[in-house]
N, C-alpha and C positions, 0 to 999 in steps of 0.2 A: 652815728652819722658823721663825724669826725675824722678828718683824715689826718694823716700824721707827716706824710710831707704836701706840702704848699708853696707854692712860689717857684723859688730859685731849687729849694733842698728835695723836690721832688726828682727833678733830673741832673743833682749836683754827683758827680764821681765819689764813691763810695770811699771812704776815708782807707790809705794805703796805696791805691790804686792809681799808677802812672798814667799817664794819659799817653796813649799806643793808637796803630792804624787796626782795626780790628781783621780777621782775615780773610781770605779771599773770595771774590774779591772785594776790595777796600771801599766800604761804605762811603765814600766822599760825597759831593757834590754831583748833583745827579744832572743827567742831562734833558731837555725839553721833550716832551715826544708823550707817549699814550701812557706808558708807566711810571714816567719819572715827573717832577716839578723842573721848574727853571733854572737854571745854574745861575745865583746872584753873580751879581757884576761885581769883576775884579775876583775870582776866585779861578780855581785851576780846576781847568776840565779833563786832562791827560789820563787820568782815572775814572771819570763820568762817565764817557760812553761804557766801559766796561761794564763797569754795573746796571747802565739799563739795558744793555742788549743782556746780560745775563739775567736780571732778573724779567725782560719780553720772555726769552724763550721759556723760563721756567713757567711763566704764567701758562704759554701758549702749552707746555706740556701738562702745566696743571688740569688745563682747559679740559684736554685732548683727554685725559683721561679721567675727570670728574662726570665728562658727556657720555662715556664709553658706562664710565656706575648709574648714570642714572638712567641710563637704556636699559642697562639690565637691573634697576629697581624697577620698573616699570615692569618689565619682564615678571619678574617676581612678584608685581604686583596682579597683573595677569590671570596666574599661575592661578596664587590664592583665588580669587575671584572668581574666575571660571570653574574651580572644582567646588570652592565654598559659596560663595557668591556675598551676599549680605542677609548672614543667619547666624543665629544662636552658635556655632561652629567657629565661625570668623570673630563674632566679637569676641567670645574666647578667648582667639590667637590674639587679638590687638591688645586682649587687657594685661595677659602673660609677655608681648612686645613692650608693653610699657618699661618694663623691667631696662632691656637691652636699650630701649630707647634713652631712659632715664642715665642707663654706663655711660653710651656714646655720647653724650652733648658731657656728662661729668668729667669720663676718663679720657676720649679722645678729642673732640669736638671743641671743646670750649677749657674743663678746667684744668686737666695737666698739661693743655697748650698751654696758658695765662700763666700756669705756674712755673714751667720745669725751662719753655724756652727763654723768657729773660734770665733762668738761673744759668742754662748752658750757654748762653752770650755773654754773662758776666763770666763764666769762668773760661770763656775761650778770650776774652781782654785780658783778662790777669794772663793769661799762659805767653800771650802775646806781647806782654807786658814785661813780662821775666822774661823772653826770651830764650837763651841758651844757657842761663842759669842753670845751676845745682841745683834739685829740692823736685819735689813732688810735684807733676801733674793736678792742677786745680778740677780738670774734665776727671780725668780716675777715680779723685779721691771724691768728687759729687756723685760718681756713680755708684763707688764703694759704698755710700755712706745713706744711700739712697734706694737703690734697687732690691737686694734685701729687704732690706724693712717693709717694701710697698708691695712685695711677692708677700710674705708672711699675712699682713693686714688684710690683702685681696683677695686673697685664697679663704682665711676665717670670714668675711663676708658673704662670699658664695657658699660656704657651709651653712651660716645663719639663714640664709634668706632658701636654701631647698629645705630645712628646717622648717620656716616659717610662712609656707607657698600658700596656708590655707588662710591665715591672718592677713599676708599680702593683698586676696584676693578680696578678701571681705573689705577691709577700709579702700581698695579702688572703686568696687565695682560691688553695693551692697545690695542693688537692686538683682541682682543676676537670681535666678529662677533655680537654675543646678548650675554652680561653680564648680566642679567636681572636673571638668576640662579644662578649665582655667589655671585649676592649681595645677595638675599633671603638665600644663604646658609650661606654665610659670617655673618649677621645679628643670624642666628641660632647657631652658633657658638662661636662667641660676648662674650658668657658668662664663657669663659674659663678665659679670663684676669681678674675676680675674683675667680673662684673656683679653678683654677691653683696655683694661688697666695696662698691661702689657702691650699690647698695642701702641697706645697714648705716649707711654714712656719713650717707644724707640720712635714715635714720629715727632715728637718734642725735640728730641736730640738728632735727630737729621734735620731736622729743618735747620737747627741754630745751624749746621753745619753746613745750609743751603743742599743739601739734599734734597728735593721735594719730590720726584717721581714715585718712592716707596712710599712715601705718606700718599699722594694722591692715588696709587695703585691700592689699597685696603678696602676699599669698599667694593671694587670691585671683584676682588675674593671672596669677600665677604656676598655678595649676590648671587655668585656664580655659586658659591654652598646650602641659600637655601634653594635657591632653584633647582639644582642638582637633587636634592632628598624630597623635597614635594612632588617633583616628576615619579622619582625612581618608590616612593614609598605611600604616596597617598591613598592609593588601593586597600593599602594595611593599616596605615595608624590613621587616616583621616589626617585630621589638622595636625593633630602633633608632630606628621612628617614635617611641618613648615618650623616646627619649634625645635627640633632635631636639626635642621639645616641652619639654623641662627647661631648651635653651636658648633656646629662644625665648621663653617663659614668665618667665626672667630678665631676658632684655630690658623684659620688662613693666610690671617689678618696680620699674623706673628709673623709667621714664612715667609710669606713677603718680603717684610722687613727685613726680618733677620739677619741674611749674608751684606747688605749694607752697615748696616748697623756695626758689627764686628769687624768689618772691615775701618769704619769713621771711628768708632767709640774707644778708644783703650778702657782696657777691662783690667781693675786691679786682681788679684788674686779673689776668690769668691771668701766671705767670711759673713756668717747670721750673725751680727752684732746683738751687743745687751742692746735695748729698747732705752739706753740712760741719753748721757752727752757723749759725742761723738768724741774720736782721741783727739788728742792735741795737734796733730798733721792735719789732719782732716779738717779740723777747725779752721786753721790760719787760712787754709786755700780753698776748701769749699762753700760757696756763696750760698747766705742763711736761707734756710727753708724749714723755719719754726711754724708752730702753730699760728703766729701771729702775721705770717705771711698767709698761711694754709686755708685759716679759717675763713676770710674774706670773702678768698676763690672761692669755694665749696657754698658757700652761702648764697652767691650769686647766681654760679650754673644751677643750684638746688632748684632756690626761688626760681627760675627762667625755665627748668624743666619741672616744676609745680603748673605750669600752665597746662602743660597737657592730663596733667594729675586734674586736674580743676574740668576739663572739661569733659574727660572720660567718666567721669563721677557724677557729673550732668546729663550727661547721656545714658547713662546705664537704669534712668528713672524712664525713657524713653521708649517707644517700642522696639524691635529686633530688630536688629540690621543701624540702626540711628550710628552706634559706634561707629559702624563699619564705613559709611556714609560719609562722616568727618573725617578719617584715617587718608581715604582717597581722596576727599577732595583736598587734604593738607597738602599730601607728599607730590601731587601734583603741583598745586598753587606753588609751592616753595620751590620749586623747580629754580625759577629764576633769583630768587634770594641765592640759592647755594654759589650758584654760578655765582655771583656778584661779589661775594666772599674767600672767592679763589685769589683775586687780587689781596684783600688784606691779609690772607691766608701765608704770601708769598713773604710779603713788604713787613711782616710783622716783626721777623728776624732784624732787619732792618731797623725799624723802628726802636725795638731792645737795644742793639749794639749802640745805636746814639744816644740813646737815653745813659744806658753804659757809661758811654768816652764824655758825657754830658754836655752834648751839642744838641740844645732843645729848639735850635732856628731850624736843622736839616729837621730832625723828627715832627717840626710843625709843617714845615712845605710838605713831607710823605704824608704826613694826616690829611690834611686837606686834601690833595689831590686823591687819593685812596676813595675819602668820601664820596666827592664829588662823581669819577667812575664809576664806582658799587653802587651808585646812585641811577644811573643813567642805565647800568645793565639790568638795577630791577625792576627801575618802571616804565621801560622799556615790555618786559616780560609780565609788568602787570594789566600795561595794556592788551597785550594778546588772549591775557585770561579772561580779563574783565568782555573782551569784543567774542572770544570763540570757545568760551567753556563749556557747552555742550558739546558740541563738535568735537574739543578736544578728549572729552569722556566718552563719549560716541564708539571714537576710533581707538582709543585705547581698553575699554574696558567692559563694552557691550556683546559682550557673548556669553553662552555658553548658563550660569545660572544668575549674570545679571544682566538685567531687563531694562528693558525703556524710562519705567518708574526710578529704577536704581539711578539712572544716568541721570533724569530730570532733579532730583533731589541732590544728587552730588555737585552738579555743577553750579546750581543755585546756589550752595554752601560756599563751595569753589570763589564765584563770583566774591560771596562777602571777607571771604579769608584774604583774599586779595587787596584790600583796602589797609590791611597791616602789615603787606608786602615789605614795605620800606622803612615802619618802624623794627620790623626782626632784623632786615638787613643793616640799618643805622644799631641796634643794641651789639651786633655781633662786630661791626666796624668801630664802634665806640667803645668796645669793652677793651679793647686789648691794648689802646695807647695807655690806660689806666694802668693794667698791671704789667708794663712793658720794666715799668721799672725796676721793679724785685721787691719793694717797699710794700708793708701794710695802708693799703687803702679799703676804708670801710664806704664810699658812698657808692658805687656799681652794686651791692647788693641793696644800701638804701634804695637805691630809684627800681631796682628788681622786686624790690620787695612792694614798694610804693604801687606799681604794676601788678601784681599778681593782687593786692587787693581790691586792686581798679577790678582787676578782669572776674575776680569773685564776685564782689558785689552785683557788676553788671551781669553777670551770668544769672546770679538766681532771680534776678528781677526780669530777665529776657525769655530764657530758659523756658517758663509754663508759658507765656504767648506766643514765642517764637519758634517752639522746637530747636532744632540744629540750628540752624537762622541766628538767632539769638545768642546761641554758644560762641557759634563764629564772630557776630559783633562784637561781644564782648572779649576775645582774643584781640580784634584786630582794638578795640578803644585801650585797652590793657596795657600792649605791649607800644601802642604810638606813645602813651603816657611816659613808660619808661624811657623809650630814645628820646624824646624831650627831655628831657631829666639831665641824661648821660648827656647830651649836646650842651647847655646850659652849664653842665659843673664842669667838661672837662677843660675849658679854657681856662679857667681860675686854679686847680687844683695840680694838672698833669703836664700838657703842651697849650701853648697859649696859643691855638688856634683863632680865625678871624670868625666868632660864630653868627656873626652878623652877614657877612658874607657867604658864605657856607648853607644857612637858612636860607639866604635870597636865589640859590643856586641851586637848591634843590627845589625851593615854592616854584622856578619856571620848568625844572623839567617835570613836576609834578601836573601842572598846566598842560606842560607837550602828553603826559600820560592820559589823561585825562579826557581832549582831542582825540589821542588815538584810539583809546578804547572807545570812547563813544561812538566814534567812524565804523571802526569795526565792528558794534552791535549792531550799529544798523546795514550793514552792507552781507552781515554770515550769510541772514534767511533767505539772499537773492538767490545762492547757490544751494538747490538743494543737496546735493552727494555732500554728506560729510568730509569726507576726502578732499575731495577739489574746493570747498569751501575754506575747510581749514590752509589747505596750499595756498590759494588768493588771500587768506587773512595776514599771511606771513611777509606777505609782499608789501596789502594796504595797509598795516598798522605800523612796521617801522618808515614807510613812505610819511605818512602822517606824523609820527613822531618825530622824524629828523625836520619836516619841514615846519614843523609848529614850532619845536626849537630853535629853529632858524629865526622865527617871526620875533621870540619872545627871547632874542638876543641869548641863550644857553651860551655860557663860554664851554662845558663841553662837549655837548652840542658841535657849536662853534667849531672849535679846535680837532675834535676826533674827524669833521668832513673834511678841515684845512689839511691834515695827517694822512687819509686816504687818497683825497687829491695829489698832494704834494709826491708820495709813495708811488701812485700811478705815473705821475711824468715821468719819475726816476726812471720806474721800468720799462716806460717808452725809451 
C-alpha cells in the first residue's frame, strides 16, 4: 500500500534531467475556456492559446470519432443480437469476449497507456533536452529496447491461452451446461493478447506525440471487422463468425496506426535482445520501465477488469441469456463514461510532460479541471439512462430474436449500472495523474483492489435475491468504493489537488443528475412511440440538468453556458 514517491519527489525532475519546453506544442500555461484552466496571474499566455485550441480540436476530433465507434459498437451489437438474441449461443460469445475484453482495458485502454505514455514524454523531455547534441535518441533507444521484447512476451501468451481455452472457460463460466462453444470461440479470440498489445504500444506513442486521431480511429476498425464477418459468415459458423471478426478486426487496429506511427516514431535498427539488462546506450537515455514500474500497472488494470470476471462468474449460476442481459445493458450504460474519458484521454500527455519538467501547480489546474468536465459529460449521460432506458433498448435492440422480455430485463439492469456511472468514469480520470509520473506507485491498485472485494462480497450476498439486479449493484457500490479511495489518496501522494472542492463540485452536478433523470422517468411513458419519446428525452433531460445546475450554483455548469453564450455573440 506504500507508495514510494510522496510529496515533492513524486513530480520532482528525474535526476539528470534539464529542465526544457517539452514539444509541440509547448505545454505552458493554459488558457481559460472548456479544455484548459485559468492562466494564473502574472504568467505568459503567448503560448496558451496554442495549446488549448490544439488540444479543443483534438478533443473535438477525439469526439468525432469515439461517436462514429460507438455507433458501430452498437451496430455490432445489433448484429449479435438479432441473429443470437439472448441464448446459450451469445453467452458463449460474451464469456470467449471476456478474453479481448480483459487485453483491451490491460493492453490498450488503461495499462500500456499508464505505462508507456509518461515513458514516451519523459523521453521526448530528454530529447528536447539535449537538443542538437551528439549521442543517441532517447524515443529509439525506448523503442529499441522495448518493442521487441513485448512482441516476443505477447505472442507466448496468445499461444498459452489457445492452449489453455478449455481451463479458461471452466474458471469464468463453470456453471455453463456444454462449454464446448465457448472454448472454440475463446481459442478464435486468443489472438487479441498480441495484436491488442500492438495496438496499445503504437497508440501510447502517438499520443505522447499528440497524435490522437489514430488512436481514436482503432475501434472503429476494430467494429467494422466484426460486423464485416457476422454479416458475411453467420449462416456458416453461427457465433464463431462474431469471434472470427474480433480477430480480424484486431488486425485492423494495427493498420490504422501503422503509417503514423512510422512516420512519428524513429525506429532503431530491429534486434530480439537477450531478456538480461539493457546495453549501456540504451540505459543512459531510455526512461526505466522495470518491473517495479510494470507491476503496479498490470495489477491495477487486472483488478479493474476482475470486475467483469466477477460478474460473469455470477451470472453464469443464472438462467440463459442473464450473461447476455448484463453485456447489453453495460456497453450501453457506459456509453457516456467513455465519451467523458476522451478529454482525460487527450490531457493525459499533458499531464506526463509536467509531471516530467516537474511543474506540479500546471498538472493540478489540468487535474481538476479534466475532473470536473468528465464529470458533467457522465452525469449528464447518466441522467438520460437512468430517465429513458427502456426506450433506449427498445430502439436499439428489440428485433429480430430479442423480445420485449429481453428489453424489460436489460434496461432494468441498465438503470442500476448507471448509478456507478461516475465512479468508472472518476477511477479512469484519477488513475492516470497517478502513473503520469513514471515512478512506482503501489496505492491505484490498493483502492482497485479494495473495490473488486467490495464488489465480490456484495455480489454474492445480492446475486441469489437479486438476479442481474444484484450483480449490477454490487459493480456500481464496488467501483464508487474505489474512486473514493483514488480521490482521497491522490491529493497527498501525486498532484495536490483541492479534493474538497472537487467533491463539492461534483456532489451538485450529481444533484443536477439526479433532477434530470427523475424528470425524465416521469415524462418517457407520456410518449408512447419509442422513438419520439426517446427524441423529447434528449431535449428534457439536458434542459433539466443545465438548469438545475444553474440553481445549485455548478461552476461547470456555470462556466460551460457563460462559453456557449459568450461563443454565440462572437458569431453574431
Amino acid at each position: 500500500m506504500s507508495d514510494t514517491g510522496t510529496g515533492t519527489e513524486t513530480g520532482a525532475r528525474p535526476a539528470g534531467v534539464a529542465a526544457a519546453p517539452p514539444l509541440l506544442p509547448a505545454p505552458g500555461p493554459e488558457p481559460e475556456g472548456l479544455l484548459s484552466p485559468g492562466v494564473p496571474p502574472g504568467t505568459s499566455s503567448g503560448e496558451a492559446p496554442r495549446l488549448g485550441s490544439f488540444l479543443a480540436r483534438a478533443a473535438a476530433g477525439t469526439a468525432v470519432l469515439t461517436v462514429v465507434a460507438a455507433v458501430l459498437g452498437l451496430v455490432r451489437d445489433q448484429a449479435i443480437a438479432r441473429y443470437f438474441g439472448a441464448s446459450d449461443a451469445s453467452d458463449a460469445f460474451l464469456i470467449a469476449w471476456t478474453v479481448p475484453e480483459m487485453a483491451a482495458t490491460l493492453l490498450i485502454e488503461d495499462g500500456m497507456a499508464l505505462l508507456l505514455v509518461p515513458a514516451f514524454s519523459l523521453a521526448l523531455t530528454r530529447r528536447a533536452a539535449a537538443g542538437e547534441a551528439p549521442g543517441s535518441d532517447p524515443v529509439r533507444d525506448l523503442v529499441a529496447t522495448t518493442l521487441p521484447r513485448l512482441f516476443l512476451l505477447l505472442a507466448g501468451g496468445a499461444a498459452l491461452l489457445i492452449a489453455g481455452a478449455p481451463w479458461v472457460v471452466g474458471v469464468l463460466a463453470p456453471g455453463l451446461a456444454d462449454p464446448r462453444l465457448a472454448v472454440d470461440c475463446t481459442r478464435l479470440t486468443s489472438v487479441t493478447v498480441l495484436t491488442f498489445g500492438i495496438t496499445g504500444y503504437f497508440s501510447a506513442a502517438l499520443r505522447a506525440h499528440r497524435s490522437f486521431l489514430p488512436p481514436a480511429g482503432v475501434y472503429v476498425a476494430y467494429n467494422l471487422g466484426i460486423i464485416g464477418m457476422t454479416l458475411a459468415l453467420h449462416a456458416v459458423w453461427g457465433v464463431r463468425a462474431a469471434a472470427v471478426g474480433v480477430a480480424v478486426g484486431s488486425v485492423l487496429m494495427i493498420l490504422t496506426q501503422l503509417p503514423m506511427f512510422l512516420r512519428l516514431v524513429p525506429l532503431a535498427r530491429p534486434r530480439l535482445p537477450r531478456f538480461g539488462r539493457p546495453g549501456r546506450r540504451a540505459a543512459r537515455t531510455a526512461p526505466p520501465l522495470g518491473f517495479a514500474v510494470l507491476a503496479p500497472v498490470v495489477l491495477f488494470v487486472v483488478s479493474r477488469q476482475s470486475q467483469v470476471l466477477v460478474e460473469r462468474f455470477l451470472a453464469s449460476t443464472l438462467p440463459a441469456g442473464a450473461i447476455s442481459h448484463l453485456n447489453y445493458a453495460q456497453k450501453v450504460a457506459q456509453m457516456p463514461m467513455v465519451l467523458s474519458l476522451m478529454i482525460c484521454t487527450v490531457t493525459f500527455p499533458v499531464v506526463a510532460q509536467a509531471m516530467a519538467a516537474g511543474d506540479r501547480e500546471k498538472a493540478r489546474l489540468r487535474v481538476e479541471r479534466d475532473l470536473g468536465l468528465a464529470g458533467t459529460v457522465v452525469l449528464l449521460g447518466t441522467a438520460v439512462v437512468l430517465g429513458y432506458a427502456p426506450q433506449i433498448i427498445e430502439v436499439l435492440f428489440q428485433r429480430g430474436a430479442f423480445d420485449a422480455a429481453d428489453t424489460a430485463s436489460t434496461a432494468q439492469v441498465m438503470r442500476v449500472y448507471a448509478l456507478g456511472l461516475l465512479g468508472h468514469c472518476l477511477v479512469g480520470a484519477l488513475s492516470r495523474p497517478f502513473f503520469s509520473s513514471g515512478r512506482p506507485t503501489w496505492f491505484p491498485a490498493f483502492a482497485m483492489g479494495t473495490g473488486l472485494l467490495v464488489t465480490m462480497g456484495a455480489g454474492y450476498a445480492l446475486t441469489y435475491r437479486f438476479g442481474v439486479d444484484g450483480i449490477a449493484t454490487a459493480n456500481a457500490i464496488g467501483i464508487s468504493t474505489t474512486a473514493l479511495l483514488l480521490l482521497m489518496g491522490l491529493g497527498t501522494r501525486v498532484v495536490p489537488i483541492r479534493t474538497r472542492a472537487v467533491a463539492l463540485s461534483l456532489g451538485r452536478l450529481t444533484g443536477a443528475s439526479l433532477v434530470a433523470g427523475v424528470t425524465g422517468w416521469a415524462c418517457a411513458p407520456l410518449v408512447p412511440d419509442p422513438v419520439l419519446s426517446l427524441a423529447a428525452g434528449c431535449l428534457l433531460v439536458p434542459c433539466a440538468f443545465f438548469l438545475t445546475g444553474l440553481a445549485l450554483r455548478s461552476p461547470e455548469v456555470v462556466s460551460l453556458l457563460a462559453l456557449t453564450r459568450r461563443r454565440f455573440l462572437d458569431g453574431r
